[in-house]
N, C-alpha and C positions, 0 to 999 in steps of 0.2 A: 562757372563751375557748379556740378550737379550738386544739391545737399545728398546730405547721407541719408540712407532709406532706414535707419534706425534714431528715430527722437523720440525726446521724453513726450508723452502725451497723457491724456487726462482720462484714459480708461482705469476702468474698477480694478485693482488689483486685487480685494477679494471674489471680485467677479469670475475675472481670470482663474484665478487659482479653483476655484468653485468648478470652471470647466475641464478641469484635467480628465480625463475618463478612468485613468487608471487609479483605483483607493487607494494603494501603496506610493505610487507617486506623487497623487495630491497630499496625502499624507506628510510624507517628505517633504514636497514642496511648502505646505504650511509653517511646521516646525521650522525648516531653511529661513521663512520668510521671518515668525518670530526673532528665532537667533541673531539672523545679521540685524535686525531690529536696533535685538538689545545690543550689541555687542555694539553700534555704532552711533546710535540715538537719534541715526534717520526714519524717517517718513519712505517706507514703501512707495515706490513709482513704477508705473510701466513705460517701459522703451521698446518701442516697436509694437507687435503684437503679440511677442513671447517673453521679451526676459524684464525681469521686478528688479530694480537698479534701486540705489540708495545712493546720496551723494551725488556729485559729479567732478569732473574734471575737463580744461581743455585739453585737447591736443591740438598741436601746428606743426605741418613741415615744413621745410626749405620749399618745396616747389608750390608754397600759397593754399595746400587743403588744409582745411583746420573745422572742426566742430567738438561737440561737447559728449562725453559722455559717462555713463556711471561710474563712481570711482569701486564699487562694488557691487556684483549682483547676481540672480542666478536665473536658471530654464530649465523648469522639467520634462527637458526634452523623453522624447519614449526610448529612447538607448539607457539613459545615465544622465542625474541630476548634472546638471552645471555649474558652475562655481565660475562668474568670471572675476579676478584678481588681479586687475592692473597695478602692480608692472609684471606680475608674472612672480616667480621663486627664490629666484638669485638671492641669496643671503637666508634662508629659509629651510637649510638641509634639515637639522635638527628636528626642526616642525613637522615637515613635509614625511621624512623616517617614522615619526611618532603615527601619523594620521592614521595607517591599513587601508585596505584594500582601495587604487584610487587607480587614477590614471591622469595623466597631464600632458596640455599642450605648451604653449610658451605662459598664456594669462591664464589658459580654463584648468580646469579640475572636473573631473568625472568620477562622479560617485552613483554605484547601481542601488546601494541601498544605504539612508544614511543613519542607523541604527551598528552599523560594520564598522564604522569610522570613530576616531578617538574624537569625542566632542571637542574636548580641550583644546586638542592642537589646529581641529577647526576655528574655533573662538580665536586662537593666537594668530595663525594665516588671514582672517577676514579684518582683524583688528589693523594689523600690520600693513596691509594692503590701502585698509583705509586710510589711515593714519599718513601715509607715504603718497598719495594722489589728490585725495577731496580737497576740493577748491583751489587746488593748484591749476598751471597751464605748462604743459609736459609741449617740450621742442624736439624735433627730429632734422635730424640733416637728410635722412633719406627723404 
């Protein structure tokens, strides 16, 4: 079975971050990377060649794939910062209400500017997130 084309690796995450071109996104991305910092008390890591993971977790399925990945992190991708937040919102209305201006898939968070966004209920989403996957091993029947 192929491994997964995203693992944690030993690149500079303020290197990375240093490369963003856009000032408002590096910007962003900096402060992002501070926060979940503090709010988790992990060590910035890069995963892959774009996203700054903190934490990890496994996952395994029923049909034998299984690898490891951040239990939170984000991508200053050029659309909207990224937030990825496994497991995702479920149980997090209240939070999620609070934030302003966002957008969401099942795990990610998309935020255009993060100056827009309720710190707080960020702080609470990334906590929650953490708190709920790091250094577990998450099972899937699919």
């Amino acid at each position: 079975m192929a491994e997964p084309k995203t693992q944690r690796n030993a690149t500079s995450v303020p290197g990375f971050l240093a490369s963003v071109t856009d000032a408002r996104r590096r910007e962003d991305a900096e402060t992002a990377c501070a926060l979940i910092a503090d709010v988790t008390g992990a060590e910035p890591v890069m995963w892959g060649s774009s996203i700054v993971g903190f934490g990890a977790y496994r996952y395994e399925y029923a049909s034998g794939r299984s690898g490891d990945w951040p239990a939170v992190g984000f991508s200053p991708r050029r659309a909207a910062l990224t937030f990825y937040l496994m497991p995702g919102f479920d149980g997090y209305d209240e939070i999620v209400a609070r934030l302003g201006p966002h957008s969401a898939g099942k795990s990610c968070l998309y935020v255009k500017r993060l100056a827009d966004v309720d710190g707080e209920a960020l702080r609470e989403l990334i906590a929650g997130a953490f708190r709920h996957v790091d250094g577990r091993t998450l099972t899937s029947e699919s």
